[in-house]
N, C-alpha and C positions, 0 to 999 in steps of 0.2 A: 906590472901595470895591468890594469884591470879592463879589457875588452869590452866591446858593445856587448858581446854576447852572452859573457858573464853576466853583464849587469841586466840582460834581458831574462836570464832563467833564473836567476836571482828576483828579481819583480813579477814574474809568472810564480814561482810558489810561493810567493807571499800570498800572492790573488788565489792561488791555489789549495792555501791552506783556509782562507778566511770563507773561502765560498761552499767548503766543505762542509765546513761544520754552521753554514747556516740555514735557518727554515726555507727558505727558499730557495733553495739549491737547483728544485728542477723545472722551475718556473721560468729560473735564468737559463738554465741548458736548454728548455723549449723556445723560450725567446730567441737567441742568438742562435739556433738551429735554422728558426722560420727567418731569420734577419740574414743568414749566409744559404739558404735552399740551396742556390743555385752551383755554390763552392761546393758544400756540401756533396750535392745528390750525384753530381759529375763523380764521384769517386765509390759512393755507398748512398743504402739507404737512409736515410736521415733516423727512421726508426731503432737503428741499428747503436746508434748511438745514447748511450744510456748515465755516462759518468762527468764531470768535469774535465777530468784527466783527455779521455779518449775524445771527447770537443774537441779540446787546444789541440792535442796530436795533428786530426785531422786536418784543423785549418794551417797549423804549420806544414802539413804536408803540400796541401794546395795555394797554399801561396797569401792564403788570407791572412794570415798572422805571422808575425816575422818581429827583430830586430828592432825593423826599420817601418814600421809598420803594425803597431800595437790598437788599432781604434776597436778591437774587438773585448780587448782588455778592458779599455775606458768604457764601451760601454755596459760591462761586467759591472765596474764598480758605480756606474750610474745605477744600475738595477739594485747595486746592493746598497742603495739610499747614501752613499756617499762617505763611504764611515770615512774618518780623519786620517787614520792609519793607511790606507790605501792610495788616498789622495796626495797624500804629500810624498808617499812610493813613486806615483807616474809623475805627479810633475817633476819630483829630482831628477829621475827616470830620462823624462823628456828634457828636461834643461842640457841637462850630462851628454847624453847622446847626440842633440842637435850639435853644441857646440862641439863636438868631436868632427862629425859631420864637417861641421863648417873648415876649421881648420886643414882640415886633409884637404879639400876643394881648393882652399888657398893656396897651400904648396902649388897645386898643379891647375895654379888658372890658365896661365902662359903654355898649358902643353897643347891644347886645341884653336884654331882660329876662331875667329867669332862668329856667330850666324851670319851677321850683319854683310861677313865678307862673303857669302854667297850670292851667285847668281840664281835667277829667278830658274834657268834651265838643271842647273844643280840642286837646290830645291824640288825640283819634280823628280830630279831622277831617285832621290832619299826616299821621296816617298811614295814611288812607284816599286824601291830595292824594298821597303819592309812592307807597303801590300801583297807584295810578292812573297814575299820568305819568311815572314814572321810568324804568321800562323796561328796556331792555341797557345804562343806563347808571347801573344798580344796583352794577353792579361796581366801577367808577369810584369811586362813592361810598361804597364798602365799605371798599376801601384808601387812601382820600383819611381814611375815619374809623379807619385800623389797624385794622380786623379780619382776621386771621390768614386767610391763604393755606388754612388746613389748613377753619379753618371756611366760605370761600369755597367750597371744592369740598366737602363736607360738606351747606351750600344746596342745592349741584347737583346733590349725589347724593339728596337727601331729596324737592327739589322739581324732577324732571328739566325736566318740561312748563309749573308755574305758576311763572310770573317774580313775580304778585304775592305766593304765599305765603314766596318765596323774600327780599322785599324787607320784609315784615313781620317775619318770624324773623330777618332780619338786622341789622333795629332793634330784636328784643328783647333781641338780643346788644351790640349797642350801647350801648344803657341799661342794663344789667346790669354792662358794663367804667368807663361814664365816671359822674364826679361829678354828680348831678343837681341841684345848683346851676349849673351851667354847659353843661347839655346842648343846650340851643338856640344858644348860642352855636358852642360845639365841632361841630352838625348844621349850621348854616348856613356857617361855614368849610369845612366839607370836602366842601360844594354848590359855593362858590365855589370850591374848587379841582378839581373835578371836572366843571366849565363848565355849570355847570347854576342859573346865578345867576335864572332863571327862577319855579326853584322857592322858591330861597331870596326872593324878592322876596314869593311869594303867602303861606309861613309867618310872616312878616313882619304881610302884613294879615292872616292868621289874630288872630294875637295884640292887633292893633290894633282887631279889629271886636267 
């Protein structure tokens, strides 16, 4: 059976090969350089980066680009005018993977309670545990939960200095996008995929004590 992640490096050189060999190759590598700075420069200089190849690396390493989390791709193949071959790459791509997505969640709807059964004092204590402890790897957990790239740097620009106030407003955006019959669930999946099963463990006895 063929994994997300296959099917994710499989769809990366596709986009890899096409963007190669076209005229504009480093118009896109400039663009999506100035479009990720901030991912970027956290690691290296932005200058420093000079290939297709070594872009995606990067952004795979910092968390910009993933699996689960391809908008850096799309907007690759936005730049490269849309060819048809490309297009119907991401959205199989995307069909394929969400439905995977979904079905696993199904199996394991029943393993967490629902937000809904929290108290408002439990509530506070979750989001006092990940102001607390989260840290630089608030981000991680931003786009492990979709919040939008525009609102990530938006955080950054509101809360330059505090990582906590930044980690707070990012769960009030959180809770304002997702169903809150299923927020603790959808919070502790995208702990768990953000490697931070740590915390997901202690929200856990929150709700159990």
């Amino acid at each position: 059976m063929v994994s997300d992640l296959q099917r994710y490096e499989s769809l990366k050189n596709i986009i890899l090969n096409y963007l190669t060999t076209a005229a504009n190759e480093m118009q896109v590598i400039n663009w999506i350089k100035e479009k990720h700075k901030m991912c970027i420069c956290f690691d290296r200089r932005s200058e420093d980066i000079k290939t297709s190849l070594s872009l995606l690396r990067i952004l795979e390493k910092r968390n910009c680009l993933s699996a689960h989390f391809t908008k850096p791709l799309e907007c690759i193949i936005v730049l490269l005018n849309n060819p048809t071959e490309l297009l119907n790459s991401i959205q199989s791509y995307n069909a394929t993977v969400c439905s995977s997505r979904k079905n696993i969640m199904c199996k394991d709807q029943h393993a967490l309670p629902n937000y809904s059964e929290f108290t408002k004092s439990k509530k506070q204590k979750i989001h006092e545990l990940l102001s607390e402890e989260l840290g630089k790897s608030w981000r991680n957990l931003a786009r492990s939960l979709s919040i939008k790239e525009a609102d990530i740097d938006m955080l950054n620009e509101r809360h330059p200095t505090d990582v906590k106030l930044k980690i707070l407003d990012m769960l009030k955006l959180f809770e304002n996008q997702t169903d809150p019959m299923r927020w603790l669930k959808v919070l502790c999946d995208g702990l768990k995929e953000s490697r931070r099963t740590d915390l997901k463990t202690k929200i856990i006895n929150i709700h159990n004590s």
